[in-house]
C-alpha positions in Angstrom: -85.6 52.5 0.5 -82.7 50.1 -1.1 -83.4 46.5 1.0 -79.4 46.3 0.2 -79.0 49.2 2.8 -79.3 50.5 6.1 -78.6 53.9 6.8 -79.4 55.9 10.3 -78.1 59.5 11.4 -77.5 61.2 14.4 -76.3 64.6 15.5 -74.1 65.0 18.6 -73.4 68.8 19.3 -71.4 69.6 15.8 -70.7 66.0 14.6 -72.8 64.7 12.4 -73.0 60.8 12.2 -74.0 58.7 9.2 -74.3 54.5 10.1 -74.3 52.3 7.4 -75.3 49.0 7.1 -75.1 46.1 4.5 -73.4 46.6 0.8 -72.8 49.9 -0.7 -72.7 48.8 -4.5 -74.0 50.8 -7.8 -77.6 50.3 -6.6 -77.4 51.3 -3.2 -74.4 54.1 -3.2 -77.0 56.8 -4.5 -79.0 56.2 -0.9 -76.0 56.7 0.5 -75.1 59.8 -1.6 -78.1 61.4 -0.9 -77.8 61.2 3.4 -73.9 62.3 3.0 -74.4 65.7 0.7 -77.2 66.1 2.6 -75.4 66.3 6.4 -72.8 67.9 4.5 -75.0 70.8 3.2 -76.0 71.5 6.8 -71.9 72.0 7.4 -71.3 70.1 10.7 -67.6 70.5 11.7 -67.1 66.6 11.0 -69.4 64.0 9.4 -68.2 60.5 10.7 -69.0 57.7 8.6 -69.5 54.5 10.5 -68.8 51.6 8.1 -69.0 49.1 11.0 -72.1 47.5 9.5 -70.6 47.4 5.3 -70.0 43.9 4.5 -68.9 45.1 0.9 -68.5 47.9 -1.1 -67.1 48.5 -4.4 -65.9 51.7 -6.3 -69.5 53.9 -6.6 -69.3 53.3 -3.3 -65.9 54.9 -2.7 -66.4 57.3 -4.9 -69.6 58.5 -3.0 -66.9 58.7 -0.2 -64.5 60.9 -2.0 -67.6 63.4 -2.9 -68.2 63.5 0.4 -64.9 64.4 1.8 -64.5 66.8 -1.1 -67.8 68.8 0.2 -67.1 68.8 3.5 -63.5 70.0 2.9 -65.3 73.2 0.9 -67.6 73.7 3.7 -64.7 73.8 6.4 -65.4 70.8 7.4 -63.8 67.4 7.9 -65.3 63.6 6.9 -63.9 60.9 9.0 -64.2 56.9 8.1 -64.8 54.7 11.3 -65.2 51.0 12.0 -64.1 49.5 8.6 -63.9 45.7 8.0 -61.1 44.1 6.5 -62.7 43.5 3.3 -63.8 47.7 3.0 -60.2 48.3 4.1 -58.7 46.4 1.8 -60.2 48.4 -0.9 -59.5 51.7 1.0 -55.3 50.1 0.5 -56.0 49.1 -2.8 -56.7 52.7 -3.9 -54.3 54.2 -1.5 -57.2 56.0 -0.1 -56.3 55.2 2.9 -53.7 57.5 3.0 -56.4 60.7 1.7 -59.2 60.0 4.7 -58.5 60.0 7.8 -59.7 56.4 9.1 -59.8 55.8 12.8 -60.9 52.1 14.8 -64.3 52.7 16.0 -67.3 55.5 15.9 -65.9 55.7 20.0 -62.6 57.3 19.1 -64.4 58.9 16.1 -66.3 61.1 18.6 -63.5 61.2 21.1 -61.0 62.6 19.0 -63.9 65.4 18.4 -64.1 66.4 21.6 -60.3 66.4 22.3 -60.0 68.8 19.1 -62.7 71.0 20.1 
């Protein structure tokens, strides 16, 4: 366990949902790795990442991310970013990542947009 990290999942129905919690650098972004492919290989039809709790992150850490989205979109299934701060935003921008995953507010309207696609 990385002391730099905090990460929890839950299931709801077909959503999986990874919450993450303090800095996702080069030492803590293989944790994260690891609970991502992992939800992915069990090919929910969305994984929502809450980023609510990421006080920084740096490019492992997007990169991690982009793996992410890259399994899930093989599986048939779609990764959704929730809850960023402005500082993980800004690097979301910065990349023009932003414009690749599809980012919403809050885990709330992460979940209720599942329900009103389903």
């Amino acid at each position: 366990m990385n002391p730099r990290i905090n990460i929890d999942v839950e299931h709801r129905s077909n959503v999986a949902v990874v919450k993450v919690a303090g800095e996702v650098d080069l030492y803590s972004s293989p944790e994260l790795r690891k609970a991502i492919l992992s939800q992915a290989e069990k090919r929910p039809s969305r994984l929502v990442v809450d980023l609510s709790g990421v006080q920084y992150m740096d490019s492992s850490g997007v990169a991690t991310l982009v793996e992410g989205l890259q399994k899930l979109e093989q599986n048939g299934g779609e990764l959704v970013l929730c809850g960023l701060g402005d500082m993980v935003q800004e690097v979301f921008k910065l990349t023009r990542l932003d414009s690749v995953f599809q980012i919403l507010p809050s885990l709330e309207e992460a979940l209720a947009e599942e329900s009103a696609g389903a």
